[in-house]
N, C-alpha and C positions, 0 to 999 in steps of 0.2 A: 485573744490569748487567755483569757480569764475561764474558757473551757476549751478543753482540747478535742473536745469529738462528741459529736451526737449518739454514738454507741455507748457513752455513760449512762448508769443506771440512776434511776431518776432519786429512790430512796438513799441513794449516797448523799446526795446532797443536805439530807436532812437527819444527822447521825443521835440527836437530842431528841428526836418526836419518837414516837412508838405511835404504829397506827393500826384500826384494825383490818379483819382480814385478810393480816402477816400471813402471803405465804409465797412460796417459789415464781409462782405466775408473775403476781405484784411484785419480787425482786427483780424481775427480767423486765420490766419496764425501761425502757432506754426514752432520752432524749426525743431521736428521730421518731420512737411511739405516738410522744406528745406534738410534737412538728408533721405528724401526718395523719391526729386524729385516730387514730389505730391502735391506744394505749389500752384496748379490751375494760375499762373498767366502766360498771354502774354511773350513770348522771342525771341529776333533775336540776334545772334551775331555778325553780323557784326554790325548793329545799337547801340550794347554795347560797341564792342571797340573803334566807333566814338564818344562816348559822354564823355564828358569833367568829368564824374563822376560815374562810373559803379555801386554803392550802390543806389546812386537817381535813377538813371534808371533803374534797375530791379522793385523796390520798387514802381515806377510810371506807371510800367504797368498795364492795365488793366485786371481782371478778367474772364477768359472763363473759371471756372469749378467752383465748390464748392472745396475747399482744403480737399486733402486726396483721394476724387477719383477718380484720374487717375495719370496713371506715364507722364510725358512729362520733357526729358532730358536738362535743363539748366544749362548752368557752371556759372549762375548770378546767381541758389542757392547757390551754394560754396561760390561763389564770396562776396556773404551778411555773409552766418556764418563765415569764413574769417575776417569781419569787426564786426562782435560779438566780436571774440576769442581777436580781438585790441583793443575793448572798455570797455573789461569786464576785460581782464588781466593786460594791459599796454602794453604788447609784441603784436608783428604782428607775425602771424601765423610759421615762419621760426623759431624766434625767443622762442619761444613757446614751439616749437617743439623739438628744437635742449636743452632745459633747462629740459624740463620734459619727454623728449622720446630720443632721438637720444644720449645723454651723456651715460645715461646709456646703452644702445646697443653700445657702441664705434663706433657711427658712426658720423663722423666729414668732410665728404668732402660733402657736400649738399650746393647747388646751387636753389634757389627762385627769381624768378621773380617776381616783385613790382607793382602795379599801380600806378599813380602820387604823390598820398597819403600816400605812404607808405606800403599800403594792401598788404600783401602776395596775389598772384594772386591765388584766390579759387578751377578753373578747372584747369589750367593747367599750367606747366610755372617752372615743378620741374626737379632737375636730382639728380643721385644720380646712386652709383655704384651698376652693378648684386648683389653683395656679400652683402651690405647693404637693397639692397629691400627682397633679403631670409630672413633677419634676421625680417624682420616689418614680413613677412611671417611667422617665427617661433613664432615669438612670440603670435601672436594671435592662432598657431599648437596648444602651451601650455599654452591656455586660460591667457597670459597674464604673466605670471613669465618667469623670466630672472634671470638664475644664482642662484634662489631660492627668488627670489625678487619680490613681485605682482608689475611690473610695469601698468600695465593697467586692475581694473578689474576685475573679471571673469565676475561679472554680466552685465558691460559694452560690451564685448565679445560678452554674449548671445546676448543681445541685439540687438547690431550692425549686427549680423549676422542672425538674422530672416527674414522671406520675408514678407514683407511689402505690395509691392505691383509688379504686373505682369507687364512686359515689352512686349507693345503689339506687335512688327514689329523688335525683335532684330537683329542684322547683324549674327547672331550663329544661325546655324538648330536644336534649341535646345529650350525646357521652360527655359527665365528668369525671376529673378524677383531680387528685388532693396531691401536691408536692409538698413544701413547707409552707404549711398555711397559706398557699395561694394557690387557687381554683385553675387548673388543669382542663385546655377542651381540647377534644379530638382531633379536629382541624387543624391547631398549633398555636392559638391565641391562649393566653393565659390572664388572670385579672384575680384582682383584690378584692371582695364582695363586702360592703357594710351595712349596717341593720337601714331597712326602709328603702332601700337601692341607692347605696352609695358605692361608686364602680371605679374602679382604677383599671384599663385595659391598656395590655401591652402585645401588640398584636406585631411581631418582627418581621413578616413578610412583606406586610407593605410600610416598615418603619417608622411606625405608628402609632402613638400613646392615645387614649380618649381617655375621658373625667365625664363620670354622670355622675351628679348630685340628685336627690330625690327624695319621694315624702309617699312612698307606694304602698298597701299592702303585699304579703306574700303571694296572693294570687295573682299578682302583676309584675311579680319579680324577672321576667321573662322580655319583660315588653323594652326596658330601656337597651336590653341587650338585642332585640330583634333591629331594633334603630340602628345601633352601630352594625348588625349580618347584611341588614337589606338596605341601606340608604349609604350610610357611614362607608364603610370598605367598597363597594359599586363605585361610588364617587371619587376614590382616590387613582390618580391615573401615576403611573409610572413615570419618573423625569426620564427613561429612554426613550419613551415613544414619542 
């Protein structure tokens, strides 16, 4: 309840800053831009983690696209809704989380990294145990109830989970494509991706959650998920048969 719709423009929320590159483009910025990577603006990360203020600087970059048509992967969108989730609730994103999601899933050893400001860090910067990332996995399995309890949803759920937009050059030999910040495959499996192949896979046809943890480069970012296509899903048999 603390925001009403993904169709808010994302400079609303920041009516104190003046930022550059003020122009029409940057004001049609919406939420769901930032929830599906598609907000058209400029990003470097090394240049993000050097500046004294990671919200100004995503916000100050320049425009190369109209928002909405095309995917291009920044963790300075996280890093903005992040500073939504602090402005609009009072809590910073950990905080947040842990009061309206993680209580109720009994999960209580999570670990957030900060920016100077307090921000829970947007893209990256979580931990949390295998047995705790199944259950974020289960829970979205069953559209969001927990224990008989709608923690999240269903129609949040769908939402998040439709494909938005295509991922032109993925590191996977496979169609992706980008919901709200959860990785979209053609087949119908959907999954969480974290740096170094950290996997959350919710795969609903065969009712399904997996958890890969891992320590990979990107050129093998492919390989834990080939585990779960060719070993993992072959292996699960139907309770009707």
């Amino acid at each position: 309840g603390y925001i009403n719709s993904v169709d808010n423009p994302v400079l609303d929320y920041f009516p104190e800053r003046n930022f550059d590159n003020d122009d029409a483009q940057k004001r049609s910025i919406t939420l769901e831009h930032l929830l599906t990577m598609s907000a058209g603006l400029e990003w470097d990360f090394d240049e993000m983690i050097s500046s004294p203020d990671w919200v100004q600087y995503v916000l100050n970059q320049p425009m190369y696209i109209e928002p909405g048509k095309e995917f291009f992967y920044s963790s300075g969108n996280a890093h903005v809704l992040s500073a939504i989730i602090q402005k609009t609730s009072g809590l910073n994103a950990h905080d947040f989380a842990q009061h309206y999601l993680f209580d109720y899933l009994g999960i209580d050893d999570v670990s957030w990294q900060k920016d100077i400001f307090g921000i829970s860090k947007g893209g990256w910067g979580m931990k949390m145990k295998p047995r705790d990332m199944a259950k974020f996995g289960y829970l979205y399995l069953n559209q969001g109830m927990w224990n008989g309890q709608q923690i999240i949803p269903a129609a949040w759920i769908e939402s998040t989970t439709h494909k938005y937009v295509q991922v032109p050059e993925p590191l996977e030999p496979w169609d992706l494509y980008l919901g709200y910040l959860w990785w979209l495959h053609e087949d119908g499996l959907y999954a969480a991706h974290g740096m170094k192949g950290q996997f959350i896979y919710v795969i609903p046809e065969f009712d399904l959650v997996v958890v890969i943890t891992s320590n990979i480069p990107d050129a093998e970012f492919s390989q834990p998920q080939l585990l779960i296509r060719d070993f993992i899903i072959p292996a699960v048999k139907s309770t009707a048969n």
